[in-house]
C-alpha positions in Angstrom: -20.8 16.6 -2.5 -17.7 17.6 -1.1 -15.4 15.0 0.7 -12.8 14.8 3.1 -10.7 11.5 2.7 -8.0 10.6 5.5 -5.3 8.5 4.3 -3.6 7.3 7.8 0.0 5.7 7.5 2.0 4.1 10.2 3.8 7.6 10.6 1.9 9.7 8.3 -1.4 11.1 7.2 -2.6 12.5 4.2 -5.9 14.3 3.6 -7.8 15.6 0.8 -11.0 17.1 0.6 -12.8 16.4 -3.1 -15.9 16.9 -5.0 -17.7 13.7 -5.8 -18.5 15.1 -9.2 -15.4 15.1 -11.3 -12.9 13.8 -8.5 -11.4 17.6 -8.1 -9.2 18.1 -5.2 -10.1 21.2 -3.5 -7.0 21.2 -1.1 -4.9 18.6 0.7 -2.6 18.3 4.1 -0.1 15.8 5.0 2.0 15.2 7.9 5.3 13.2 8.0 6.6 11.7 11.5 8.8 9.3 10.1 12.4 10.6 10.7 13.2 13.1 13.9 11.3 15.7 13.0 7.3 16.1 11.8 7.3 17.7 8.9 3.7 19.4 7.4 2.3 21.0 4.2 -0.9 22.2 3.4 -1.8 22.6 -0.6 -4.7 24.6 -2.0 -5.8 26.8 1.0 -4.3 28.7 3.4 -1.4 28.0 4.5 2.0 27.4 3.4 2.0 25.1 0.0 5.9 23.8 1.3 6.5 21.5 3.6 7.9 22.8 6.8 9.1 21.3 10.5 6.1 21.6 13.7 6.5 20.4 17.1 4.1 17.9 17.0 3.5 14.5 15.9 0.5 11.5 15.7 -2.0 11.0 14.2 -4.2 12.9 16.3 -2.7 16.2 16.2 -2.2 15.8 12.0 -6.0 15.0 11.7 -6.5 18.4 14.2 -4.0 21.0 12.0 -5.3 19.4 9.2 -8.9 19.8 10.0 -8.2 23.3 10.6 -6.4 24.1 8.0 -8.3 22.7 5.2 -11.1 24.8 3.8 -13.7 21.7 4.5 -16.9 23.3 3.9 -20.3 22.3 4.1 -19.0 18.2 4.1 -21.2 15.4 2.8 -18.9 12.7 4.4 -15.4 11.7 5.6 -13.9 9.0 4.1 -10.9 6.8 5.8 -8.2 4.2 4.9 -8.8 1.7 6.8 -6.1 -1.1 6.6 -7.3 -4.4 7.8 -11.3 -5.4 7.3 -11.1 -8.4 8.2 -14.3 -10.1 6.7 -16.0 -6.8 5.5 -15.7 -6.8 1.8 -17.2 -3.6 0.8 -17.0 0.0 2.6 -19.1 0.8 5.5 -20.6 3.7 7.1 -18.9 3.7 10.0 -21.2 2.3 13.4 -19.8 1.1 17.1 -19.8 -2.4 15.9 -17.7 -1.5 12.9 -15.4 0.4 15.2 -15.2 -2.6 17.0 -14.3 -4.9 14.7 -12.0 -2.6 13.3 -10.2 -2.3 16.9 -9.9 -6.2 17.2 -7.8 -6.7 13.8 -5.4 -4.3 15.6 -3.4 -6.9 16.3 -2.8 -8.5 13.3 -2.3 -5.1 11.5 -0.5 -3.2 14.4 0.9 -0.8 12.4 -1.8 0.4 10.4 -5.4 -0.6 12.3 -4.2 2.2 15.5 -3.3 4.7 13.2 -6.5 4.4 11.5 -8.9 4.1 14.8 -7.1 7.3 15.7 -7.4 9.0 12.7 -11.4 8.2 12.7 -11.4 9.2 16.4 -10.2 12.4 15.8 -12.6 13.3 12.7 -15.3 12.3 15.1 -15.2 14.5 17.3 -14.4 17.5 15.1 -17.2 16.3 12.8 -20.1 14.5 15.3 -22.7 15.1 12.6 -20.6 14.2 9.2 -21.1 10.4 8.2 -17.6 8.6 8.5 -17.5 5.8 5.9 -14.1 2.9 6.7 -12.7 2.3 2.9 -10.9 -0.9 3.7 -7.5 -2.0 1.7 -8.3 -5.7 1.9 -12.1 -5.3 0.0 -10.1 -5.2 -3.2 -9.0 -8.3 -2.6 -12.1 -10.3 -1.7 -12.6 -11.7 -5.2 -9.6 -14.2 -4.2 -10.6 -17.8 -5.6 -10.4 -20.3 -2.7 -6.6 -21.4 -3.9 -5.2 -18.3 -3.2 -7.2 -17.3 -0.1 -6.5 -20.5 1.6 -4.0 -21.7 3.4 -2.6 -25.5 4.0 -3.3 -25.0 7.4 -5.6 -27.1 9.4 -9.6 -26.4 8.7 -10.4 -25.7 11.8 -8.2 -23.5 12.1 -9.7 -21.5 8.8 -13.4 -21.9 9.6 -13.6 -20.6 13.3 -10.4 -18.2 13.4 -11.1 -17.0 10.2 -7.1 -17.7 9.1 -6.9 -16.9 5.7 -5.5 -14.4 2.4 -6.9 -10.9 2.7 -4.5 -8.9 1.2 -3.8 -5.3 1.2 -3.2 -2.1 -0.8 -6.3 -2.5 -2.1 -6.7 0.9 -2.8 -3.5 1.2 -4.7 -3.8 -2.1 -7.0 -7.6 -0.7 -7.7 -6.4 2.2 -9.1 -3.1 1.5 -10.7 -5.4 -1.9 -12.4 -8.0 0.9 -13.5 -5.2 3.2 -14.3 -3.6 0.6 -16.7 -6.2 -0.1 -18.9 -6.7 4.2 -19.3 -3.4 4.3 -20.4 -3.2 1.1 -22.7 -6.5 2.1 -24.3 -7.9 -1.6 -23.9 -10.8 -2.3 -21.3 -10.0 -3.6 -18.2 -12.1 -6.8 -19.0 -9.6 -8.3 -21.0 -6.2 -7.5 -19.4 -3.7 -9.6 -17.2 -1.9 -6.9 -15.1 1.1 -7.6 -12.5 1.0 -4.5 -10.2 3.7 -4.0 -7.8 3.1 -1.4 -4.9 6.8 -0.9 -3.5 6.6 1.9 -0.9 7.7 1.5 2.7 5.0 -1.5 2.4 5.5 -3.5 -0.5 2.8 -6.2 -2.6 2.2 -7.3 -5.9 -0.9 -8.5 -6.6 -2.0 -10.4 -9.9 -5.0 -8.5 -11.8 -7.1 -10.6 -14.3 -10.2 -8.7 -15.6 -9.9 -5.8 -13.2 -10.5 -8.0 -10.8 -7.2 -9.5 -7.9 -6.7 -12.9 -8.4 -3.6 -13.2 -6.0 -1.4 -10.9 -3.9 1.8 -11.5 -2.2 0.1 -10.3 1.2 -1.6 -12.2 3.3 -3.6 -12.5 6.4 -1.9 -9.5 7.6 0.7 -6.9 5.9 3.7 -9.1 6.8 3.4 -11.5 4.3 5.4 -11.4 1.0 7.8 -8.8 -0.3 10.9 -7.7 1.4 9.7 -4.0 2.6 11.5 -0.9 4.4 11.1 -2.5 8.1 8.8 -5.4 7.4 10.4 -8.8 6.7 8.1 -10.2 4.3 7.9 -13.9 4.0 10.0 -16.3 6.1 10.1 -19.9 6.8 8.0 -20.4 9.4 10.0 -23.0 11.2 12.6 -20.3 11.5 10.2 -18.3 14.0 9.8 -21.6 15.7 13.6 -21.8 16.5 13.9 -18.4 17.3 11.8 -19.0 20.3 12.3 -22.4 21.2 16.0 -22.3 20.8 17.0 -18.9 21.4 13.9 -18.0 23.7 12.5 -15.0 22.2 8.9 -14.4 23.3 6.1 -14.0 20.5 6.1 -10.3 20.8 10.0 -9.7 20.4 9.7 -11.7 17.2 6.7 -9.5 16.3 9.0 -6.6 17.0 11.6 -8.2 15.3 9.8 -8.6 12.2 7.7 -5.8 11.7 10.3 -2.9 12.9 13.9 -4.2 12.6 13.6 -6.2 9.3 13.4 -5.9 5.5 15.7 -3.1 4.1 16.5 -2.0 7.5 17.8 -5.5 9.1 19.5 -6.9 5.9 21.6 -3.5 5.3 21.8 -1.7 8.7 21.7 0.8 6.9 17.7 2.1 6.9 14.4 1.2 5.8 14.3 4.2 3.7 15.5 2.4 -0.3 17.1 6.0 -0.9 19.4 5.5 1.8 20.3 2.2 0.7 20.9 2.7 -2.7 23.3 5.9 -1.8 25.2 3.1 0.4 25.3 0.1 -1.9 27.2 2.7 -4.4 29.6 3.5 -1.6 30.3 0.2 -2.1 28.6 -1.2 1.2 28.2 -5.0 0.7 25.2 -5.3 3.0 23.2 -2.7 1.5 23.9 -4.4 -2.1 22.8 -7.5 -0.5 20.2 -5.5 0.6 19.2 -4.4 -2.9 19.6 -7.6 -4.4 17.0 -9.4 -2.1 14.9 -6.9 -2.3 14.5 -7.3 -5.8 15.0 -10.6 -6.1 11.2 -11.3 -4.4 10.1 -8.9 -6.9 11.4 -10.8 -9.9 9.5 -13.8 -8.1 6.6 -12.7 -7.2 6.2 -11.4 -10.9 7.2 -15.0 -12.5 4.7 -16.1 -9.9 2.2 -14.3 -10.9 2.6 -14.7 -14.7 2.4 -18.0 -14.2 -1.4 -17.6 -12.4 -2.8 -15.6 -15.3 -1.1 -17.1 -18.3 0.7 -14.0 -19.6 1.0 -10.4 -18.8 -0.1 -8.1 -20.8 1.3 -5.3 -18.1 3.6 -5.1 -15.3 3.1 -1.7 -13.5 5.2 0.1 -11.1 3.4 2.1 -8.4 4.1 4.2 -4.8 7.4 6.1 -3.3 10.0 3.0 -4.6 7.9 2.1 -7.5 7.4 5.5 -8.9 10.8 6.9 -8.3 14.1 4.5 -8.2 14.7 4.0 -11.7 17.3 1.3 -10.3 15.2 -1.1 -8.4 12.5 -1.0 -11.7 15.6 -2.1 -13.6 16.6 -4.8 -11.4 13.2 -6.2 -10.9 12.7 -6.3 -15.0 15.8 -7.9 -15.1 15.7 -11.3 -16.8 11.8 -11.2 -17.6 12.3 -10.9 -21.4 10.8 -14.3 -21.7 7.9 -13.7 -20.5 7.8 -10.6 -23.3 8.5 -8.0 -20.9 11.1 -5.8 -22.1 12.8 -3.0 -20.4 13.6 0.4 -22.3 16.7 1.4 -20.0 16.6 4.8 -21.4 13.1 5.7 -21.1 13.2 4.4 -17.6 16.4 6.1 -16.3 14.0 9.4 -17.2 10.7 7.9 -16.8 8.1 10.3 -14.8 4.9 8.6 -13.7 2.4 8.0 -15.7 4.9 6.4 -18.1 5.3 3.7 -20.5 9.3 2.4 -20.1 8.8 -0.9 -22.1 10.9 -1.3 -25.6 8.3 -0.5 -28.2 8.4 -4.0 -29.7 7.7 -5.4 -26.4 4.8 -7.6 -26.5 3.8 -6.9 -22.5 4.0 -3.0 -21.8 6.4 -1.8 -18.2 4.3 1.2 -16.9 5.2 3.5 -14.0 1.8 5.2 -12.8 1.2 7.4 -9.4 -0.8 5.5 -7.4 -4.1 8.1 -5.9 -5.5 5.7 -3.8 -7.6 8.9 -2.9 -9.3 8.4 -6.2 -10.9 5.3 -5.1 -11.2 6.4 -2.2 -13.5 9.1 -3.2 -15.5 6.7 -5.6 -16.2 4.0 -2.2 -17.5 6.9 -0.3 -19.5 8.5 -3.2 -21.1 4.6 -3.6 -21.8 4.1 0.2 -23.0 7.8 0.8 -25.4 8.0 -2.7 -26.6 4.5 -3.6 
């Protein structure tokens, strides 16, 4: 069966049509709306394999070039990231009710749930007779123990407005868990893995048995780690005096923290790391700063986590940050020796994922892997499409 899987970003979307048998890819697309200008690439069709500027951008008008573009086939399905299930804990064939519900979560994922409804939109109506199946980033998560999926908060408000740990990157701690166990040659029954997705979102999530224990995230992406725009965990009471002292309404704090936080507010610099790290060696003391708390909730979050699953037998390193600054894996290793995780400077200054940078008498291993959350992608829509 071949498969077309639709990765939507907050400004990006990546596509890749598959074979279920074997996992091949075929071709991919991906757009890029981030900065000023769109950029676009095609891979393994026609087209040009480079990326290159277009005039347009959204979601929409990726998911059209790229549906052109790609040589798609007779299709067996269409698979898409969907960010924020909510209380679906598997992936669905997608059905008006599931679009619905999808739709209402909007709010608590606003960056990620519109992309995705637009994404599917478009497919749609390209595709009217192709099943659409939602993969959903939080259904990884869903084997949360009560202690870690509920918060001190009052019961009510848990049983009827369902406030409680989802998590996300899903997809991503899946793979890089599965991913892990390939590379250490020991089943993923009997490892304790740390994995730290550090991208323009960031989470860690705490992996016992192939199977997430805890995560940084929380009942929506904003929870947690310091990210590129996204402030990650504050005190609530600060958000209180932000509005009652200083009179910001709820959705200029939302703005606030979701688009003018994290690497971005600290430094004023960017949200992109690259930018900051080329500043912070300029000698900019904000973008240190920057840096330094950036990997500081890192370092946490992994002591944190070590402490829930009694050891770690891996820490892994995943996504744009995680795969590619050498600098922040250094920083974020810094100081764990005691927990036996030991950092081979060396092999990680030249480290290309998949990649073991741990000292070889280190008794947990460091590993850099590329996330493909298409991978698991491919495998949910394979299991909803042929049970």
């Amino acid at each position: 069966m071949r498969v077309l899987l639709l990765n939507a970003g907050s400004s990006s979307l990546k596509c890749a049509v598959m074979e279920s048998a074997g996992g091949a890819e075929i071709a991919s697309a991906a757009g890029d709306w981030a900065g000023a200008v769109t950029r676009y690439r095609v891979s393994g069709a026609s087209g040009p394999d480079d990326w290159r500027e277009v005039p347009w951008r959204g979601h929409a008008e990726a998911a059209r070039h790229a549906l052109a573009d790609l040589p798609l086939g007779a299709l067996g399905g269409v698979g898409h990231r969907i960010v924020h299930g909510g209380e679906f804990t598997s992936s669905l064939r997608v059905t008006p009710a599931v679009r619905a519900r999808i739709a209402e979560l909007a709010d608590v994922a606003p960056l990620h749930n519109p992309p995705g409804l637009e994404t599917l939109a478009a497919a749609e109506a390209a595709l009217p007779n192709v099943p659409q199946v939602a993969v959903f980033d939080t259904a990884f998560h869903a084997s949360l123990p009560p202690e870690a999926r509920t918060y001190p908060i009052p019961e009510a408000w848990t049983r009827d407005w369902g406030l409680r740990r989802y998590g996300f990157h899903g997809l991503s701690h899946d793979y890089c868990a599965r991913r892990a166990a390939e590379l250490l040659g020991r089943p993923a029954a009997e490892l304790r893995l740390v994995t730290c997705h550090l991208g323009h979102g960031c989470s860690a999530a705490a992996v016992r048995g192939g199977r997430s224990v805890d995560t940084t995230m929380g009942f929506s992406p904003l929870e947690g780690l310091m990210m590129a725009t996204r402030s990650g965990s504050v005190d609530p009471g600060l958000l209180l005096h932000a509005q009652l002292r200083h009179g910001l309404s709820a959705k200029q704090v939302e703005t606030a923290l979701e688009r003018e936080s994290g690497l971005l507010g600290v430094s004023g610099v960017s949200g992109d790391m690259r930018a900051v790290l080329s500043a912070a060696r300029a000698g900019d003391a904000r973008a240190q700063l920057a840096v330094d708390v950036y990997t500081h909730r890192i370092r946490q979050a992994i002591g944190a986590f070590a402490a829930t699953l009694g050891g770690v037998d891996a820490l892994v390193f995943t996504a744009g940050v995680g795969e590619n600054s050498a600098e922040v894996r250094a920083a974020s290793c810094g100081g764990l020796e005691f927990l036996g995780l030991e950092l081979d400077e060396a092999a990680n200054a030249r480290a290309r994922p998949d990649a073991d940078v741990a000292r070889p008498g280190s008794r947990g291993r460091i590993l850099v892997i590329a996330t493909r959350e298409e991978d698991t992608m491919l495998r949910e829509v394979t299991r909803v499409l042929q049970p």
